[in-house]
N, C-alpha and C positions, 0 to 999 in steps of 0.2 A: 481300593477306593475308600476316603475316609466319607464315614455317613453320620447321623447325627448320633444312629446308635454306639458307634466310636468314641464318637465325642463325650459321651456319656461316662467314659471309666467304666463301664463294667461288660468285661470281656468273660464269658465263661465264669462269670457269677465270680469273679475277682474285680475289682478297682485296679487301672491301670496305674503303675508306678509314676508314667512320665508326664501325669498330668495332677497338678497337687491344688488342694483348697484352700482360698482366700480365708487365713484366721480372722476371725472376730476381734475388732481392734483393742485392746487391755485398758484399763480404768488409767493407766500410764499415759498410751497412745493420746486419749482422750483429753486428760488433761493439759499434756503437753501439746497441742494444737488449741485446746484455749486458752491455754497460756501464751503461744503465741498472736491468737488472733485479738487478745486482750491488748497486747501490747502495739500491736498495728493500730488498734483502737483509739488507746492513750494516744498515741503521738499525733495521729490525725485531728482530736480533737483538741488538742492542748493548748493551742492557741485561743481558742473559744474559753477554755476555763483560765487560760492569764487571762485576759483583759476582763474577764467578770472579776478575777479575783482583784484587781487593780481598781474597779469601778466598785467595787462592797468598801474597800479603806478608805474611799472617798477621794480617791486620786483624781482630776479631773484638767488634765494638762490642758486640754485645749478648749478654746473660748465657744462661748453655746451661740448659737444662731439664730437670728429669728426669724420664723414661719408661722403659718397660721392654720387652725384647725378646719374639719368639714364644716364648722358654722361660722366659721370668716374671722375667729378671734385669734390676736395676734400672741404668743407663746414662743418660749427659749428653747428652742431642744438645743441637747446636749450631743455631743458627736456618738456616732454610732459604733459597731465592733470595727467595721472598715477603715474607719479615721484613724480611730486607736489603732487598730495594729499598723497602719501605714507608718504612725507616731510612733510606735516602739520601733520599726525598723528603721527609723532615720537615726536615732538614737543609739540602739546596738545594732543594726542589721539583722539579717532576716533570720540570725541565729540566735539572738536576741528573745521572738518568740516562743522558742521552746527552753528558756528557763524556768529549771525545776521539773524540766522531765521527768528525768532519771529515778528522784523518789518514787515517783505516779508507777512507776513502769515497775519498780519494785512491789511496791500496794498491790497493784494488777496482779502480779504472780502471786503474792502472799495469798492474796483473797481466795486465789484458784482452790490453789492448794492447801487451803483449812475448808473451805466448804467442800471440798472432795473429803476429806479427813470425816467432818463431821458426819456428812451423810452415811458414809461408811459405818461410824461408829453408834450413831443414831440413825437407823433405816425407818423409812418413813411410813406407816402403816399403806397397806393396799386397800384403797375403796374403790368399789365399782362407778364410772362415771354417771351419773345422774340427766336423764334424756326429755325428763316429764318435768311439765309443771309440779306434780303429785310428788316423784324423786326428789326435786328440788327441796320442798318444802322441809322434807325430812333428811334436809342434808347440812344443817347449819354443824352440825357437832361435828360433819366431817371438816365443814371449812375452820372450824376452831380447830379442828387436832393441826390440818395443815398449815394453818398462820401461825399457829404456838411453833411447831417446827423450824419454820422459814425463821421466824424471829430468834429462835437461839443458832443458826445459823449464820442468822445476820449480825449479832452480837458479839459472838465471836470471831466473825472475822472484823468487825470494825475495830473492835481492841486490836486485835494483831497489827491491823494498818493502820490504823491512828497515827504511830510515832512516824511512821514515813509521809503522813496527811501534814502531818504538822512541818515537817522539813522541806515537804515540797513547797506549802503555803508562805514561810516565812524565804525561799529563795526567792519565788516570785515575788513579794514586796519588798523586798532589797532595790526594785527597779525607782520607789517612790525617792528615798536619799541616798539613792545611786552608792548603797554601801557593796561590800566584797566579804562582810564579816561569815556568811552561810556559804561556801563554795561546792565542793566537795562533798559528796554522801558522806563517809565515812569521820571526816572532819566535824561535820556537822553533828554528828552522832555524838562525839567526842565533847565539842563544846558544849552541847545542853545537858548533858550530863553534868559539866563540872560546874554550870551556872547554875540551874533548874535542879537538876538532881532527876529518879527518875518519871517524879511528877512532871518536869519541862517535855514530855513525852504525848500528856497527857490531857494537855490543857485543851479544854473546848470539846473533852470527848463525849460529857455528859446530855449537852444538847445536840450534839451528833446522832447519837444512841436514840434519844426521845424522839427526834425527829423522823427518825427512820425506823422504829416501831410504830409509831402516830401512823405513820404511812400505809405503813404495810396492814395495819387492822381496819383503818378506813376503807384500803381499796378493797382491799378483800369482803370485806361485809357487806360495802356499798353492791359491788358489782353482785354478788350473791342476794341482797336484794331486791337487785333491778332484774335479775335474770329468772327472779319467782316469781314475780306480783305486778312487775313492768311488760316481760315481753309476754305475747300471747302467744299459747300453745299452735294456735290455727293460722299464726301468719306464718307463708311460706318458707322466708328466710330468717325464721325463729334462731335458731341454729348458728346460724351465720352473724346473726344478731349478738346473741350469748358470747361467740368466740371473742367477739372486738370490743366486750364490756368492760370489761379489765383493764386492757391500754386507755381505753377511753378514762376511765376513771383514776387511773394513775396519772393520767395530766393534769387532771382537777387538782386531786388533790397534792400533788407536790407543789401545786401553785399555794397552795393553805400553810404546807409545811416549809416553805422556803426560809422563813425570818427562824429558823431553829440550824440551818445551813450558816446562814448569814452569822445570828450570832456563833458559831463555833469557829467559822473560818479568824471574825473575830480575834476571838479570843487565844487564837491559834498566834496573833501577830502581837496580841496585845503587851506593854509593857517586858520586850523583849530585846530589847536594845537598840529597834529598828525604829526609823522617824516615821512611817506607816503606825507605829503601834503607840504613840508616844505623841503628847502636847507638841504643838497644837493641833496635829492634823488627826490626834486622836484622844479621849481622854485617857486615863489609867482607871479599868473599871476590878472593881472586887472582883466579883463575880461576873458569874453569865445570867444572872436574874439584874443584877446592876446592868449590865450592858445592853440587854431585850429592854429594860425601862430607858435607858439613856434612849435609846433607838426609839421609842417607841413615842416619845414626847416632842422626838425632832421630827417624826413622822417617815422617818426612813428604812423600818421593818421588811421593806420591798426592793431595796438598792440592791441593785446586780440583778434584778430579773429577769430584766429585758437587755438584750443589746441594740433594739433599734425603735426611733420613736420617746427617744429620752426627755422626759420635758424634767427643765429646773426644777425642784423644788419650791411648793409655793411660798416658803420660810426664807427661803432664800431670794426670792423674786421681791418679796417684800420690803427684805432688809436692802435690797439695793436700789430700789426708786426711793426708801427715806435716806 
């Protein structure tokens, strides 16, 4: 009769042979399942990041519409993510939106696999989680050791994917003058090389960088402040409260940090042999401090943020009733 003590492996103070232990899955396992689940990721949302990245170069194939706000004023919105992508599929088909996957899908795994590297090589000190108001207070030097941390591992993988940020960027804007010059990963790698050299890798990675440490020290401090001095020790779901400061505060602020997105993607198309990058639909900017100023005077700092609820530009609304 099998009994539970059976089931147990241990017969006469031995471990039964025929019944064996689930290993603890390897830092291998681990990463290869988020490398996978990255990529399932990528592809799902890819369509979401062409049509923003199409709407940042000021692409705007189709005609705005007019509607009116909650207080009855009449306003041009601009087609939404829905129109647009309906518009790229009439155009290339519904394979159409997933141009410039492939780089993305590459980036994904790269990233895995240097922040596994890094953590490995830089192990992150152990600090006791902090439960008190009192804890808290006395916990700012742990949230700086672990933001300094996070941030050299986020630096280091943005360099590693950069050059594939940049080749995915510039396939998807091939869509605006319908060029074929970027096809092929490998092709692609090839050409900016012998154009760019291995700067052409590189462009835009400076306000990439800044934007995504800007990020990363806001939320973290933010939410580490709100979760000392904001939530009280004696409401019940304190706790509860604390866990969801952090998401919360990551959507604030990437809405702050977005025009450091904007200019890199930019900069990524800029003066690149693509008509996306290139007079008239763009100027040729020096820099990335020339380009945040060009932006910044047309009032466009925020293009691509939204996909729905587009209203014209009021520079634009302007110049077309004179």
């Amino acid at each position: 009769m099998v009994t539970p003590e059976n089931l147990s492996g241990e017969i006469g103070g031995q471990r039964d042979p025929l019944i064996e232990v689930d290993a603890a899955p390897t830092p291998m396992d681990v990463d290869t399942a988020i490398v996978l689940l990255g990529a399932g990721v990528t592809a799902v949302t890819h369509p979401l990041l062409y049509v923003k990245l199409l709407i940042q170069v000021g692409h705007e194939p189709l005609a705005p519409s007019v509607g009116t706000t909650m207080f009855g004023s009449r306003v041009l919105y601009l087609p939404g993510f829905f129109s647009y992508a309906q518009h790229i599929v009439r155009v290339d088909g519904k394979r159409g939106l997933f141009r410039g996957l492939s780089p993305r899908i590459v980036s994904s795994a790269i990233s895995t696999v240097v922040r596994s590297k890094v953590k490995q090589a830089v192990p992150q000190e152990q600090v006791e989680h902090a439960a008190s108001r009192d804890d808290l207070k006395t916990s700012l030097k742990k949230v700086v050791k672990e933001t300094s941390h996070e941030m050299v591992i986020q630096c280091l993988s943005r360099i590693a994917t950069h050059p594939f940020h940049v080749i995915s960027v510039r396939c998807m804007a091939q869509f605006v003058g319908r060029e074929v010059k970027y096809s092929g990963l490998f092709s692609c790698i090839t050409k900016i090389f012998k154009e760019e050299g291995v700067g052409g890798f590189f462009v835009g990675l400076v306000p990439h960088v800044l934007g995504e440490v800007i990020f990363l020290w806001c939320c973290n401090l933010l939410a580490h402040f709100i979760n000392t001095y904001a939530v009280d020790d004696n409401f019940n779901q304190a706790p509860a409260v604390r866990s969801y400061t952090k998401f919360v505060m990551g959507i604030a602020v990437s809405v702050l940090t977005y025009p450091f997105m904007l200019v890199a993607d930019l900069m990524a198309v800029n003066n690149c042999g693509l008509a996306a990058g290139l007079p008239p639909s763009s100027p040729i900017f020096k820099s990335w401090l020339h380009c945040w100023n060009h932006l910044s005077q047309q009032g466009h700092l925020f293009r691509g943020s939204s996909f729905f609820f587009r209203r014209v530009p009021v520079t634009a609304m302007t110049l077309a009733e004179e």
